[in-house]
N, C-alpha and C positions, 0 to 999 in steps of 0.2 A: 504494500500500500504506500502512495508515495505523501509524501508530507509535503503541505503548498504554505510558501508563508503567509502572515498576515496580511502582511503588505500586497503579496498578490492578489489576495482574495479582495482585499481592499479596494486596491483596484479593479476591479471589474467588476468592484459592488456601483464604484461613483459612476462606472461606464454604463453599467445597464439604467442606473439610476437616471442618466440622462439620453436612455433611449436605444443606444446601443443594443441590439438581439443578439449582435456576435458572442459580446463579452456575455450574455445568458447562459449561450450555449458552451461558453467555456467555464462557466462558474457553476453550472450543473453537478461534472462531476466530482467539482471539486468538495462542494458542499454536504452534497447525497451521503457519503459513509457518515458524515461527522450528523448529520441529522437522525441517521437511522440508529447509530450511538445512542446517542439522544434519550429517542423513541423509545428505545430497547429498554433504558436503564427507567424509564417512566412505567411499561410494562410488565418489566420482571417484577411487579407486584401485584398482577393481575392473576384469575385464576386459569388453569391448564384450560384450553378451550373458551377462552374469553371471545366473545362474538367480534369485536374489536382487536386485532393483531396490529405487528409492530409496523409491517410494510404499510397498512393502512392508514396509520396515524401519521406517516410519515409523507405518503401522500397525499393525502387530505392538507398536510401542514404546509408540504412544497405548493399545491396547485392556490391556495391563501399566499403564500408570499408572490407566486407566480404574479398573480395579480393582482396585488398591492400596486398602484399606480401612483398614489401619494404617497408613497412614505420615499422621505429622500435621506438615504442608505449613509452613516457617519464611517462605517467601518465594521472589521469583521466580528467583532463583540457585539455594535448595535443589531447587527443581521441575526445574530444565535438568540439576544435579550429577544428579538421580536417572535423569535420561530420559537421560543420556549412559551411565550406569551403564547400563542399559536396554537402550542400543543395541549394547553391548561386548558384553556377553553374549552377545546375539542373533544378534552376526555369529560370536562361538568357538561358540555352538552350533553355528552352519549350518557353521562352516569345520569343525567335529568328524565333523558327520555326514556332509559327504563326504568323511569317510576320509581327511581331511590327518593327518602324523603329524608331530613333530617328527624332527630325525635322518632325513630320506628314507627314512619307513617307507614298505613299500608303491610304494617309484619301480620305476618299470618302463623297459627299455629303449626310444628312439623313436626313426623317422628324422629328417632335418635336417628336412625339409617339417615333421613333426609340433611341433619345435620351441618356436617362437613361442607355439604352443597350450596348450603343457604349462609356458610358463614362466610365464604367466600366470597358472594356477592355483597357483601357490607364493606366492601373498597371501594364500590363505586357512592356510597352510603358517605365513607371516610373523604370523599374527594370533595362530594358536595360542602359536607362539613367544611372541610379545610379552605372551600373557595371561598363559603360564606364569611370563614375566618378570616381571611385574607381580606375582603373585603371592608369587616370592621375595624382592622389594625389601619387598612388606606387611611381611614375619614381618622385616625388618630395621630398615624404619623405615614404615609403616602411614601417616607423613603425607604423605610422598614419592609414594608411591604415587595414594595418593589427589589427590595435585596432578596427576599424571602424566596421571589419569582425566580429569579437571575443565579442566585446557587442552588435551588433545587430541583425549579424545573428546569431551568438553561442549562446547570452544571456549570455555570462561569467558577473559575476561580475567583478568590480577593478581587484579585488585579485585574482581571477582567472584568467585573463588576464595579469595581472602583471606575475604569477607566469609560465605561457608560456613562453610570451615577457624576460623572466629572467628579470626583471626592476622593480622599485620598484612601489606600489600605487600610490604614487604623479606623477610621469613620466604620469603613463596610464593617468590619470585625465588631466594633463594638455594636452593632445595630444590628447585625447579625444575632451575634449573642443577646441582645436585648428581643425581640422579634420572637426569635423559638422560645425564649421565657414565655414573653407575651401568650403567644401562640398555645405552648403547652398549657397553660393556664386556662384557655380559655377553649378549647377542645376536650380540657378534663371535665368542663359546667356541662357538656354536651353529654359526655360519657355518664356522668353524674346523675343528670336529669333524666336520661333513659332507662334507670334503675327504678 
């Protein structure tokens, strides 16, 4: 697998950015492993046979940036920040539209066999949660949150996340660390209330 630099990819983010189809066509594959990476590490907590696979989320993600027409492209960090945003989405959609609720909306009684099957589908349960979470850290602190985005669902490093956010390492770090306080606190009133 060859390794492309930043600066490459960068370039031919600002080229297609201003309309260039060539540089598309060469930033394709450049991007495709590193998305499907991605994808993979977002899924490997899905269950065996999730209706939902990793090439799909991965496509669904590219054909969204595909055609993204306004966003004008900073670099190879803001392109990953967006396709991780991308991917968040994608998966609270699909975890919406099968009827996950927060609060065990919709649970149904099951026997011990059925179990295993049905504990599984409480990820897509866990997501909604976490979006919703995500959501009430924005309206408290918007930067937090968006760091939240950026290393967990992007996989940015620090420094790559810093280098979005414009802020330096230690910022990201500590708002990081502050955020999953936040967060875990506030996904255990969820876990809590469902009891």
């Amino acid at each position: 697998m060859t390794t492309h630099s930043p600066q490459e990819i960068t370039r031919l983010l600002l080229a297609w950015g201003e309309g260039d189809e060539s540089a598309l066509a060469a930033l394709t594959p450049m991007v495709y492993a590193e998305l499907r990476r991605r994808a993979h590490r977002y899924m490997s907590g899905e269950r065996a046979g999730h209706t939902l696979q990793t090439t799909a989320l991965v496509n669904e993600a590219y054909l969204r940036l595909v055609d993204s027409q306004n966003v004008r492209w900073q670099n190879r960090a803001h392109f990953f920040a967006v396709s991780a945003e991308l991917m968040r989405r994608i998966l609270v959609d699909f975890a919406r539209s099968r009827g996950y609720q927060k609060r065990g909306g919709g649970a149904r009684h099951v026997e011990l066999d059925e179990a295993a099957y049905v504990v599984a589908d409480d990820r897509g349960a866990e997501m909604v949660a976490l979006d919703e979470a995500l959501k009430a850290l924005a309206e408290l602190d918007a930067r937090q949150a968006r760091i939240v985005e950026l290393r967990y669902f992007g996989g940015l490093s620090d420094a790559e996340s810093a280098e979005v956010l414009n802020v330096s390492v230690g910022t990201v770090r500590r708002d990081w660390t502050l955020a999953r306080a936040w967060l875990l606190k506030e996904l255990s009133k969820t876990v809590t209330s469902d009891e």
